[in-house]
C-alpha positions as CSV (number, residue, x, y, z in Angstrom):
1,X,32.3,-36.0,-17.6
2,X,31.2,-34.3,-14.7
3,X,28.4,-35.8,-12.6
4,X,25.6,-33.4,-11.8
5,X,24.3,-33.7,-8.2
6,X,20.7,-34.8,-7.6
7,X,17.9,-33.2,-5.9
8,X,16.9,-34.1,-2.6
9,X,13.1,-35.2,-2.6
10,X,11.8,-32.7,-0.4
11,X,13.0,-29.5,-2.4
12,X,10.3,-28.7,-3.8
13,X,8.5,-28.2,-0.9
14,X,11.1,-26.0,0.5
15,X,10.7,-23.8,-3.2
16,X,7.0,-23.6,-2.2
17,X,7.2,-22.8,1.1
18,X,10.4,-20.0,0.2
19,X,7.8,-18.5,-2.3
20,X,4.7,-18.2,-0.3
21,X,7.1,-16.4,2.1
22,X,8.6,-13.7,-0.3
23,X,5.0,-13.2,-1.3
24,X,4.1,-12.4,2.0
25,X,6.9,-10.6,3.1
26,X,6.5,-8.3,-0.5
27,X,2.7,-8.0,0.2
28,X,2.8,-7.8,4.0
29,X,5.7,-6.0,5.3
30,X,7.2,-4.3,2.5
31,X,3.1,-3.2,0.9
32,X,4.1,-4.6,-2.7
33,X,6.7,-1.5,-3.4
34,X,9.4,-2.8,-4.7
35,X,8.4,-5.8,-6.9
36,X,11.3,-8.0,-6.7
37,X,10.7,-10.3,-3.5
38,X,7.1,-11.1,-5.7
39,X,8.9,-11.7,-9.0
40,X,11.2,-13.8,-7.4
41,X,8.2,-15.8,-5.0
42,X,6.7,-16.6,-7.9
43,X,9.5,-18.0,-9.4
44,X,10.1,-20.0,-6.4
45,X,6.6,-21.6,-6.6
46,X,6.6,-22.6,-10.0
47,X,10.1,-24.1,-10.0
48,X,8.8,-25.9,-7.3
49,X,6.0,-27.1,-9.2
50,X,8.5,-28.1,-11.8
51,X,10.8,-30.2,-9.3
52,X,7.6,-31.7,-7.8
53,X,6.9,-32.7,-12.3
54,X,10.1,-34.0,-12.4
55,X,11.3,-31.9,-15.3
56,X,13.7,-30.1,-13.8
57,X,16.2,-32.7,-12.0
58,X,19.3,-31.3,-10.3
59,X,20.8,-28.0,-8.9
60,X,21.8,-26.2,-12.1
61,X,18.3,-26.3,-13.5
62,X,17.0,-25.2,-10.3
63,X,19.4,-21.9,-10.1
64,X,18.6,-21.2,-13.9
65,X,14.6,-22.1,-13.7
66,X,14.5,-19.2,-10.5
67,X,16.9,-17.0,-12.7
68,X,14.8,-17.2,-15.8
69,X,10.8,-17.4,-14.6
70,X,11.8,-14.1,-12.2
71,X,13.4,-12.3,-15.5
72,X,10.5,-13.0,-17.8
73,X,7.5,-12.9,-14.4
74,X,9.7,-8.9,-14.2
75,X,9.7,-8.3,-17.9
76,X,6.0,-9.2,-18.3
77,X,4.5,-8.1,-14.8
78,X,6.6,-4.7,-13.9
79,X,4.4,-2.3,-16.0
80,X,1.0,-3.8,-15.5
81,X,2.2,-3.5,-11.6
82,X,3.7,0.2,-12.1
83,X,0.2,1.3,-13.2
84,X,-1.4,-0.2,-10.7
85,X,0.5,1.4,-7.9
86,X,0.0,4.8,-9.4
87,X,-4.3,4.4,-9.7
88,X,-4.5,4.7,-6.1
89,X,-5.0,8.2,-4.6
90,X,-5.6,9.5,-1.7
91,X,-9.1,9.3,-0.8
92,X,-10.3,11.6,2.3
93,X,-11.7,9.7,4.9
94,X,-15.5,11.0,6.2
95,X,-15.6,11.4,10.0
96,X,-18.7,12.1,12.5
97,X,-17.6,15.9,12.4
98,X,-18.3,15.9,8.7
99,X,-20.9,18.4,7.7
100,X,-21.1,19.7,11.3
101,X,-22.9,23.2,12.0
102,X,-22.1,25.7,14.4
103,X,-22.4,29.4,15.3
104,X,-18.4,30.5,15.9
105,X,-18.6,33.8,17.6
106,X,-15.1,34.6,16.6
107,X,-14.2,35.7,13.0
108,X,-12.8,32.4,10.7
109,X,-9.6,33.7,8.6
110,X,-7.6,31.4,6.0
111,X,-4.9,31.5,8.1
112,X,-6.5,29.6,10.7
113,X,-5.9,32.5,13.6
114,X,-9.7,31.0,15.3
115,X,-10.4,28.2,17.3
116,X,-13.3,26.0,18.4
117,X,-14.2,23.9,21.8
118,X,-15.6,20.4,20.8
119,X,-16.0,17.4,22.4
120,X,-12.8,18.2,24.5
121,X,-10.9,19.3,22.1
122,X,-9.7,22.8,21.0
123,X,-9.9,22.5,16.7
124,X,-8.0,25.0,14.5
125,X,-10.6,26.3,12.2
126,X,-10.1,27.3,8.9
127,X,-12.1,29.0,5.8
128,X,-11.0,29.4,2.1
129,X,-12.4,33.2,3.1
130,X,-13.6,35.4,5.7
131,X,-16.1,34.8,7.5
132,X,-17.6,37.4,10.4
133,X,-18.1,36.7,13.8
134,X,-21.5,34.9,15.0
135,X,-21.7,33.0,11.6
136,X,-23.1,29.5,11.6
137,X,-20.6,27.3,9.5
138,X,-20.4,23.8,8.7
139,X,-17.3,21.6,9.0
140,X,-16.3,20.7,5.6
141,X,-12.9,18.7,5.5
142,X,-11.7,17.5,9.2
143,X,-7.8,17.1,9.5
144,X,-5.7,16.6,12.7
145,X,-6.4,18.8,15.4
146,X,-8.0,21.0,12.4
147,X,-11.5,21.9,11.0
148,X,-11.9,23.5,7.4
149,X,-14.8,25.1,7.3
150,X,-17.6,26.8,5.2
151,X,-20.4,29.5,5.5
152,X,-23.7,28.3,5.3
């Protein structure tokens, strides 16, 4: 019969220390989009915690512990984890130029042909409609270089 090797002592620690570090690189680098480094860093951690018991004892049980707990962490997690990467949206950020007034002495077209001078910067200015020349308006959505603005 064949003889299965044994573990060394210390690899449990180096299953803990490989999980934590495919958690982080998932969370960290990769911004938890594409689920497998996580599925498999958990994995890692808990066989670790299952060398560390002592219940599983040499190599083969190792491979299959990480092959199994990543399957079943994957088949139980991926949904819960697909929904929760589609609830965020995009939210729009408030700035100090939010709700702004001015008088624009040029006419304000949807195609953003008029321009204000502000705080040394030239913004594109833009309205869902016209509005006429000498018309106080307030800043109502501020994007790059761009102001959408209102009629008040």
């Amino acid at each position: 019969m064949l003889q299965q090797a044994m573990l060394p002592q210390d690899v449990y620690q180096y299953l803990i220390l490989a999980g934590i570090a495919l958690l982080i690189i998932e969370v960290v680098i990769l911004g938890f989009s594409t689920f497998f480094l996580f599925f498999l860093g958990v994995a890692a951690i808990i066989t670790g915690g299952l060398v560390f018991a002592d219940i599983l004892t040499n190599w083969i049980q190792v491979i299959v512990s990480l092959a199994v707990i990543t399957a079943v962490s994957a088949g139980l997690l991926w949904q819960p984890l697909k929904r929760m990467q589609k609830t965020q949206g995009i939210k729009q950020v408030a700035t100090d130029f939010d709700g702004y007034e001015f008088t624009c002495e040029h006419a304000i077209t949807p195609n953003g042909d008029s321009s204000y001078a502000y705080s040394g910067i030239t913004w594109k200015l833009y309205s869902d409609e016209l509005i006429p020349a000498n018309s106080k308006v307030k800043v109502v959505k501020v994007d790059v270089g761009t102001w959408h603005v209102k009629q008040v």
